[in-house]
C-alpha positions in Angstrom: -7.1 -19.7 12.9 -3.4 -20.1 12.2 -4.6 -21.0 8.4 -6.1 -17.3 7.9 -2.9 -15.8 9.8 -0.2 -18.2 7.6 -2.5 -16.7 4.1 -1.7 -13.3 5.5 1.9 -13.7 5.7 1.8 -14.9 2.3 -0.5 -12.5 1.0 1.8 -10.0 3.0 5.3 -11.4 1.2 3.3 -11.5 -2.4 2.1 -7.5 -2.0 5.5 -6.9 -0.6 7.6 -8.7 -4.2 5.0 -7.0 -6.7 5.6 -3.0 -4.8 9.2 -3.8 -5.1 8.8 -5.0 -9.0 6.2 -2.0 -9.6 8.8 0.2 -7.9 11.2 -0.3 -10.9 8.9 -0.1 -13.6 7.2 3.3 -12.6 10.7 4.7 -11.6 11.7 4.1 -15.4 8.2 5.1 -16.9 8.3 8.1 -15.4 11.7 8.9 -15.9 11.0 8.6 -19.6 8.1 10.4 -20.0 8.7 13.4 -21.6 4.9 15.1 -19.4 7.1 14.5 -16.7 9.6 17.0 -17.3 6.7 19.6 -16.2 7.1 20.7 -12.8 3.2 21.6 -12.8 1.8 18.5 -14.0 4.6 17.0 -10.9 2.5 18.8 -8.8 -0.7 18.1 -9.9 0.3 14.4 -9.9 1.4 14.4 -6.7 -2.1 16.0 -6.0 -4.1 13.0 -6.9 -1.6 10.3 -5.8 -2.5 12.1 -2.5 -6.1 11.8 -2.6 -5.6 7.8 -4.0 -3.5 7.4 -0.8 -5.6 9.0 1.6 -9.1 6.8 0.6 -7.1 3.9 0.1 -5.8 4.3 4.1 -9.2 5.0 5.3 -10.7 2.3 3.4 -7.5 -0.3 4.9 -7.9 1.2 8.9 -12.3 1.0 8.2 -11.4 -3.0 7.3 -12.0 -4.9 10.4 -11.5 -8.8 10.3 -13.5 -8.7 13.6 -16.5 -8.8 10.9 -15.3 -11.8 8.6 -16.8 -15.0 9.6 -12.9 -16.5 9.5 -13.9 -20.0 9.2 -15.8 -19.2 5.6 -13.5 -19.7 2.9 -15.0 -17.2 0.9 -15.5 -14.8 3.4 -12.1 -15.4 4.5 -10.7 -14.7 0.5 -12.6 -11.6 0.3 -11.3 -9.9 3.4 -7.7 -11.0 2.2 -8.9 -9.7 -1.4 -10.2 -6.3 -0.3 -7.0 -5.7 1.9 -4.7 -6.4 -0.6 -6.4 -4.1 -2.9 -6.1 -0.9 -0.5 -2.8 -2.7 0.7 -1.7 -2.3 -3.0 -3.2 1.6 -3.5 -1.2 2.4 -0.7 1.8 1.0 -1.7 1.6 2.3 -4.8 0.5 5.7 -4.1 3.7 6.1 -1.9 6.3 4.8 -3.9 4.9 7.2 -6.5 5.0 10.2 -4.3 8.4 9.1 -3.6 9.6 9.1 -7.1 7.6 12.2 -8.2 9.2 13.8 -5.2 12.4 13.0 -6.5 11.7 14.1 -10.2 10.4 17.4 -8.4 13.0 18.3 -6.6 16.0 16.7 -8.4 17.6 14.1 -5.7 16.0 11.8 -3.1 14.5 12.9 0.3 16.1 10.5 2.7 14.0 11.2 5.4 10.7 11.5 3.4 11.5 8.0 2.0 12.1 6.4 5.3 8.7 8.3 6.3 7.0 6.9 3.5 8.4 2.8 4.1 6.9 3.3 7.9 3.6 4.3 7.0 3.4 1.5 4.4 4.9 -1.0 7.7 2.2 0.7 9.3 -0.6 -0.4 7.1 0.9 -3.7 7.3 1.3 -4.1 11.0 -2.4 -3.2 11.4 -3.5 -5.5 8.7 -1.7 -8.1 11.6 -2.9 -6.6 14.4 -6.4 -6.4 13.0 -6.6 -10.1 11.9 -4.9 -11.3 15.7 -7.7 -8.7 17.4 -10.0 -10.8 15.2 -9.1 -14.4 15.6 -8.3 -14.3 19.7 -12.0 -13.0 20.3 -13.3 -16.1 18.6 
């Protein structure tokens, strides 16, 4: 069991380097995107960066561990696979609304960006909790 926990650690740090690179390279994409100038398309972005956040989170807190059969590699890379993916959607989704925000309203939103890195810890301190839940019943 401490395998599957160490492979979420990493899986965690790996997700956690690749939202700080992607950070970067939507912050300048966007910032040189000439559709982005348009306060309505903002909007509408933000709209469906919304809606990719929200299925993403209810697909990450539907994920249970408590139904992988831990001790099946397979098993065990397809529960890591499918929470990184919604792990990732997340993380993107947020740092977008946090740049779009910005772009928006012309200066960063302290308190909405602090709001936004907790939910993200959030979704990584269940993915924990969840695998711990998971691995102490067996």
């Amino acid at each position: 069991m401490k395998k599957i926990i160490l492979e979420n650690i990493i899986k965690n740090i790996i997700l956690g380097l690749v939202l700080i690179v992607s950070f970067y390279y939507i912050q300048i994409s966007l910032n040189t995107n000439a559709i982005i100038k348009n306060d309505v398309i903002i909007n509408n972005l933000l709209l469906v960066v919304s809606i990719m956040a929200v299925t993403a989170c209810f697909g990450n807190f539907a994920f249970t561990y408590e139904r992988v059969n831990c001790k099946n590699v397979w098993q065990r890379y397809l529960a890591h696979v499918t929470t990184v993916l919604l792990m990732l959607i997340i993380g993107i989704s947020l740092e977008l609304t946090a740049i779009l925000t910005k772009l928006l309203i012309g200066e960063r939103l302290i308190i909405l960006d602090i709001t936004l890195l907790l939910l993200y810890l959030a979704s990584i301190l269940y993915d924990f909790w969840d695998l711990l839940r998971a691995t102490n019943s067996e």
